[in-house]
NUPAKOL-621806 format. One record per residue (C-alpha): residue number from 0; residue in three letters; y, z, x. Coordinates in Angstrom, 1 decimal, always signed. Layout:
<atoms>
[atom NUM 'ALA' [Y Z X]]
...
</atoms>
This chain:
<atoms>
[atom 0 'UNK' [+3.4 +1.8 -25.1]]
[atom 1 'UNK' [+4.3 +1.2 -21.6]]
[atom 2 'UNK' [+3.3 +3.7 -18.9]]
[atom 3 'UNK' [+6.3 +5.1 -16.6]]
[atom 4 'UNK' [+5.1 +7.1 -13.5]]
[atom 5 'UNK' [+7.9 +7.9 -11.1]]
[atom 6 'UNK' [+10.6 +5.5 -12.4]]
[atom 7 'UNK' [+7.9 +2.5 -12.3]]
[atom 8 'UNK' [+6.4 +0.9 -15.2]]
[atom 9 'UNK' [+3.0 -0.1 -15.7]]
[atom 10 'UNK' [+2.2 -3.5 -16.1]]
[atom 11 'UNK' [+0.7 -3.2 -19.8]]
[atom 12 'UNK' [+0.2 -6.7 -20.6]]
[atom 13 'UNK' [-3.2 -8.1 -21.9]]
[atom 14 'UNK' [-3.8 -9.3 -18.5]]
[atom 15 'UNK' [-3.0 -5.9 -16.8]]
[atom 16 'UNK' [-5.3 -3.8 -19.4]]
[atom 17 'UNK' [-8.5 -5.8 -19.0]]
[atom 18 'UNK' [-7.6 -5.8 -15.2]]
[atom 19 'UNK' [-7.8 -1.7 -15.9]]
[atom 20 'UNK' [-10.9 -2.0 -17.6]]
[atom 21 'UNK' [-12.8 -4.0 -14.9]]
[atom 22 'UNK' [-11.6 -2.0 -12.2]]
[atom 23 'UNK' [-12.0 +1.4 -14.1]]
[atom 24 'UNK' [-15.9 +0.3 -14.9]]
[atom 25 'UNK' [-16.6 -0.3 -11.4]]
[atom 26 'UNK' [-14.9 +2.4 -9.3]]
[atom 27 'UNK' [-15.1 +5.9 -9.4]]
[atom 28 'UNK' [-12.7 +8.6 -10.0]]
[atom 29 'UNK' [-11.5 +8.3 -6.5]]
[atom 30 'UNK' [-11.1 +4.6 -5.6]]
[atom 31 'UNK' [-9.4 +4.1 -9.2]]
[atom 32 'UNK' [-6.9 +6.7 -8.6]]
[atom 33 'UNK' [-6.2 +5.3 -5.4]]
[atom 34 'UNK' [-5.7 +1.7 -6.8]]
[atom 35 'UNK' [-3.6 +3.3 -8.9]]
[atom 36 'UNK' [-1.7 +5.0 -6.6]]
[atom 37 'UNK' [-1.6 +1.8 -4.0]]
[atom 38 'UNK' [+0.2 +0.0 -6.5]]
[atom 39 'UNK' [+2.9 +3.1 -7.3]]
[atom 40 'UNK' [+3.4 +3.5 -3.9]]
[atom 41 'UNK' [+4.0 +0.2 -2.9]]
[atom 42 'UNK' [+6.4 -0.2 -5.8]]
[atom 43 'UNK' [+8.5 +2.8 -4.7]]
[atom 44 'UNK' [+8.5 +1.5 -1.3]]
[atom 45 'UNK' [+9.2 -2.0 -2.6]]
[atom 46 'UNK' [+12.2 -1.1 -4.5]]
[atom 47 'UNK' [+13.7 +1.4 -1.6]]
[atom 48 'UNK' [+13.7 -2.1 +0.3]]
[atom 49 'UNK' [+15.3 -3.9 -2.3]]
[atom 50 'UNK' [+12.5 -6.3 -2.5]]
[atom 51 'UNK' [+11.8 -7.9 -6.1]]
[atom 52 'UNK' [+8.2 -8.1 -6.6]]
[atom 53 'UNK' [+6.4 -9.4 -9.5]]
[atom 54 'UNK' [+4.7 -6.5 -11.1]]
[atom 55 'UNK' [+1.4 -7.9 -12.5]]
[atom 56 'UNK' [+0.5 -9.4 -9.1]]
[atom 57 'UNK' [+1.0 -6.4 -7.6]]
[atom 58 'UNK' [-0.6 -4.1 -9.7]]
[atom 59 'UNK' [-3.8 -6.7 -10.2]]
[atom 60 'UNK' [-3.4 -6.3 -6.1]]
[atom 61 'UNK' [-3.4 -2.7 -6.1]]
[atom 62 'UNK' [-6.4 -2.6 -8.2]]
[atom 63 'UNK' [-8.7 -5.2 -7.3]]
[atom 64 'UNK' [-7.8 -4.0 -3.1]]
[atom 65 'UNK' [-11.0 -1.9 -2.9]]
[atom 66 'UNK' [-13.4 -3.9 -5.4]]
[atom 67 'UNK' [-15.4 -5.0 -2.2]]
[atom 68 'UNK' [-16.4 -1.0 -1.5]]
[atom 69 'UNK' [-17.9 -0.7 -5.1]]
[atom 70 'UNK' [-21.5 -0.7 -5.7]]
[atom 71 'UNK' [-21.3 -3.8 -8.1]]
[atom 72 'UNK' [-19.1 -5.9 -6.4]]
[atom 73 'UNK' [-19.4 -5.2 -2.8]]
[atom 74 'UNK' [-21.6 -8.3 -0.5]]
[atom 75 'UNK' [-23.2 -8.1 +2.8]]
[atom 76 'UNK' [-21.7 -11.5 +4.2]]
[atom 77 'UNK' [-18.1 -11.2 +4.5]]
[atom 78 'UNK' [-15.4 -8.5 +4.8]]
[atom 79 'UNK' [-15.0 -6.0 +1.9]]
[atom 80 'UNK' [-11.4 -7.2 +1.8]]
[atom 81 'UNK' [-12.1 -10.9 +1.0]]
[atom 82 'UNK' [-15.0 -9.5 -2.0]]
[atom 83 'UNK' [-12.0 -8.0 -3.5]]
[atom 84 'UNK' [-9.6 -10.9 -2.8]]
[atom 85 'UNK' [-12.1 -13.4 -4.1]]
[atom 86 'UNK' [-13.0 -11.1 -7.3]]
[atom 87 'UNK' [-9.0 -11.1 -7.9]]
[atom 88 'UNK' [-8.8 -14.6 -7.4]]
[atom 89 'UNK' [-11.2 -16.1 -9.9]]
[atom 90 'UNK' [-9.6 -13.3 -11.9]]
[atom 91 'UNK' [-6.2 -14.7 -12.1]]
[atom 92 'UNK' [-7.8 -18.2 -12.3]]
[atom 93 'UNK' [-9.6 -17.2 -15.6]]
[atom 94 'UNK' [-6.3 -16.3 -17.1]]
[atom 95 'UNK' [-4.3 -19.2 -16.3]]
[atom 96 'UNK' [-2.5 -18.2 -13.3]]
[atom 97 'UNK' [-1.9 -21.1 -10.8]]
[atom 98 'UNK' [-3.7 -21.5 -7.3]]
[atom 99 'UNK' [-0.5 -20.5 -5.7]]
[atom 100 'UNK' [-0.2 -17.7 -7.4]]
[atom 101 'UNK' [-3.7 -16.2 -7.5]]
[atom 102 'UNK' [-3.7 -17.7 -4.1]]
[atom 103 'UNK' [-1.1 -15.0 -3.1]]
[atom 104 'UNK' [-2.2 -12.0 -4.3]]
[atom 105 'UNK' [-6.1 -13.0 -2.8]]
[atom 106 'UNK' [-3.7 -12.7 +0.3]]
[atom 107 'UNK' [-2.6 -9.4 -0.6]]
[atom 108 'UNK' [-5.9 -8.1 -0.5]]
[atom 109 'UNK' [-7.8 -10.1 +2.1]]
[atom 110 'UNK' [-4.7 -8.8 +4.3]]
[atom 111 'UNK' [-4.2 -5.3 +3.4]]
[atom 112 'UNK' [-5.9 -3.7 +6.0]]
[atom 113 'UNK' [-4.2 -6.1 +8.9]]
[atom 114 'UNK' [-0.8 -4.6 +10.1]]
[atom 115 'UNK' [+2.1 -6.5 +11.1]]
[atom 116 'UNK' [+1.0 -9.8 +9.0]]
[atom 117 'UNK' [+1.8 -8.9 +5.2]]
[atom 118 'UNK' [+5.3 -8.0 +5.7]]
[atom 119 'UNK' [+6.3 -11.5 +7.1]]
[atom 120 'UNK' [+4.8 -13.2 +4.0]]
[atom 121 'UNK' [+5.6 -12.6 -0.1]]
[atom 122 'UNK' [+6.8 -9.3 -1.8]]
[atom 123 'UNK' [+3.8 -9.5 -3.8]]
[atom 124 'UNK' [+2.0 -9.4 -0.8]]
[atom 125 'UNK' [+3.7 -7.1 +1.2]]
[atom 126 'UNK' [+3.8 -4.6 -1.7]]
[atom 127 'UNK' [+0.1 -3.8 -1.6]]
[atom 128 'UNK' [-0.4 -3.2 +1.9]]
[atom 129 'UNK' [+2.9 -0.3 +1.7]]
[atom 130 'UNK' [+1.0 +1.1 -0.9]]
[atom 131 'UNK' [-2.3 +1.4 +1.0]]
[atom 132 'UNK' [-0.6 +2.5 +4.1]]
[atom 133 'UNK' [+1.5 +5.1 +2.2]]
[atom 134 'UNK' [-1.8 +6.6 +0.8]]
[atom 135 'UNK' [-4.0 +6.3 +3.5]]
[atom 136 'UNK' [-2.1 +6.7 +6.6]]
[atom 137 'UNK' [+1.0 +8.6 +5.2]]
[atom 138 'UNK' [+3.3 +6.5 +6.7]]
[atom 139 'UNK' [+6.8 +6.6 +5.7]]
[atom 140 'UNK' [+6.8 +9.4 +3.2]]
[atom 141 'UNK' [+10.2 +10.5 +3.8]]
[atom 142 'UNK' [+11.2 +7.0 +1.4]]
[atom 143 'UNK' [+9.7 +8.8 -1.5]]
[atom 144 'UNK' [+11.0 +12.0 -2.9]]
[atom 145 'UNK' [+9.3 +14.8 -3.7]]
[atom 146 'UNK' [+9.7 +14.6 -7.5]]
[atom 147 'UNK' [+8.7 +11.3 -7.4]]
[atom 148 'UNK' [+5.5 +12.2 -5.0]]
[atom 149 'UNK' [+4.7 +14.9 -7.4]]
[atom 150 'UNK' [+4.7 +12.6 -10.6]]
[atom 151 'UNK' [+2.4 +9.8 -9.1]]
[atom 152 'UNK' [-0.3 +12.7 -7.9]]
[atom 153 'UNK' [+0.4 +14.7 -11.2]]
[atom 154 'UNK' [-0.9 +10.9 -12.5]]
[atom 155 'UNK' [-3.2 +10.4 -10.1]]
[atom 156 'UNK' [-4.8 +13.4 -8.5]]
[atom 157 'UNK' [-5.8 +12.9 -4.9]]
[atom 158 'UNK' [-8.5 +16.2 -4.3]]
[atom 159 'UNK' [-10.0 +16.0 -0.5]]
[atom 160 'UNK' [-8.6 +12.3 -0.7]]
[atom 161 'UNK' [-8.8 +12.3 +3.1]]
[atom 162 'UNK' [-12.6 +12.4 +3.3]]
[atom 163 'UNK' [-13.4 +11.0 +0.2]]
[atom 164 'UNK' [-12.1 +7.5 +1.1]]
[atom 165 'UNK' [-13.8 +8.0 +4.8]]
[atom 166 'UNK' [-17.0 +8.2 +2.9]]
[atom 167 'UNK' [-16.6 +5.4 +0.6]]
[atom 168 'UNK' [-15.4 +3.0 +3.4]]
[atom 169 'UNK' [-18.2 +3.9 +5.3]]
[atom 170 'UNK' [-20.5 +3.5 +2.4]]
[atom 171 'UNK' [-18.7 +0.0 +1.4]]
[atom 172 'UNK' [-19.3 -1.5 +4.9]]
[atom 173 'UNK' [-22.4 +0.3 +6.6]]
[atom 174 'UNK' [-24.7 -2.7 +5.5]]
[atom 175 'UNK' [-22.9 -5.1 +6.6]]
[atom 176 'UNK' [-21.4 -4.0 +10.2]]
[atom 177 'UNK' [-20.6 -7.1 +12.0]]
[atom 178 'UNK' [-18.0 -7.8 +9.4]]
[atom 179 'UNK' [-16.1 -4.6 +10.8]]
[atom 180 'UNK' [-15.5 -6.6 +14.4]]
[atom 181 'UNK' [-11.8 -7.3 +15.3]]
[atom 182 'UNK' [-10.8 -4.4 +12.5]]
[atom 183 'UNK' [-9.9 -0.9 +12.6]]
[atom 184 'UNK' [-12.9 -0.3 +9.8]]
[atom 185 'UNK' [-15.3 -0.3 +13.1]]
[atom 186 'UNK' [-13.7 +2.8 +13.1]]
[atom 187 'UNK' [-15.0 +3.9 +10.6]]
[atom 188 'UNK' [-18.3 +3.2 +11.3]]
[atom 189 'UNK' [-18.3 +4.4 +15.0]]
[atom 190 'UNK' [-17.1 +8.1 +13.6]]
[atom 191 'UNK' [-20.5 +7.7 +10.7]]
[atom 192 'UNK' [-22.9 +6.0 +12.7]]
[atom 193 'UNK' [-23.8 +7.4 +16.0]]
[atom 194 'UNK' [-26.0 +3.9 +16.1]]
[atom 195 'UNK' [-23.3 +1.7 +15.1]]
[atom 196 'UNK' [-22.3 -0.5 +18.7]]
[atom 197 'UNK' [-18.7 -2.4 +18.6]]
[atom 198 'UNK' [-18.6 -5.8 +19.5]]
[atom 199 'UNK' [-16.5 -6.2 +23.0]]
[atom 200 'UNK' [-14.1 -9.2 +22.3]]
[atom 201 'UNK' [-13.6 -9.1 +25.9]]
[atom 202 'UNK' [-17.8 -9.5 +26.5]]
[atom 203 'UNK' [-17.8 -12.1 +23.8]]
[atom 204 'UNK' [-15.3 -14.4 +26.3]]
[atom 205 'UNK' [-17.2 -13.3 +29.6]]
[atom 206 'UNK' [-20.3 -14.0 +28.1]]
[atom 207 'UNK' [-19.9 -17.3 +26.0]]
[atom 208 'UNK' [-21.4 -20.7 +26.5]]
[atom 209 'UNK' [-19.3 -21.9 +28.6]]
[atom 210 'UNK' [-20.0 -22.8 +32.3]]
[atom 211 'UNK' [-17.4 -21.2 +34.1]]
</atoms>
């Protein structure tokens, strides 16, 4: 029977339950109801735009967005972002979806923490990175209603959400810190890490191999 949270459906398809499944085995409480939530979010703020989104991309987006913090999937060599993209990817891949189309929500992902990029490109793009910024940074709340805030928390229960996702970012990226330059998520790293020096994109040009 499908799920209906706030007026929006839950993809329930084969593909959409083993999607759960993975994502449920490998986050905790937190990050899952966050992924959860991204993908709610994004849809209310989706539809409120009059944008038509395909709802298994974005909900596979949604969910696979913060794979790359996990303990079993996160790397050390690239940016937690493209750990998830690429996990979401091969994903798709496995189930038949064409390059294009697992090619666009491994955008949505890779993308979702770089503002003013995803909403020039597809829906199914654009959708996950309003859900993350609706969750994370509260932007934009007055475009969903109270009753429908109250039904995706009731759903998906957010207790000292604000700290709890500080912690995991910082836990996610701390071993691999040079993937944070040219992102906010040094931010994140800077506020854990007393240690923790940012690159200077400024000294990287001043100081580079060339002659002049």
């Amino acid at each position: 029977m499908t799920e209906t949270i706030a007026g929006i459906a839950v993809p329930d398809s084969a593909l959409a339950r083993e999607a759960t499944d993975l994502v449920r085995a490998a986050e905790d409480d937190l990050l899952f109801h966050h992924s959860r939530r991204v993908f709610l979010w994004g849809s209310l703020k989706a539809r409120h735009r009059g944008l038509t989104v395909d709802p298994e991309a974005a909900y596979v987006g949604a969910l696979f967005h913060d794979l790359g913090l996990t303990e079993k999937y996160r790397s050390t060599k690239q940016r937690f972002e493209v750990d998830g993209a690429d996990l979401a990817r091969d994903f798709l891949l496995g189930h038949g979806w064409s390059e294009a189309e697992a090619r666009t929500v491994w955008l949505a992902i890779a993308l979702h923490t770089t503002p003013g990029i995803p909403d020039h490109l597809e829906p199914e793009v654009h959708v996950v990175t309003l859900g993350v910024e609706t969750d994370v940074l509260g932007l934009e709340l007055d475009q969903i209603t109270a009753e429908q805030r109250d039904a995706v928390v009731a759903a998906h229960p957010r207790p000292d959400f604000k700290n709890g996702i500080l912690h995991a970012f910082y836990t996610g990226m701390k071993d691999r810190p040079d993937t944070t330059f040219g992102t906010m998520n040094d931010d994140v790293l800077a506020a854990f890490d007393p240690g923790f020096t940012r690159a200077d994109f400024v000294e990287i040009i001043r100081g580079n191999a060339w002659p002049e």
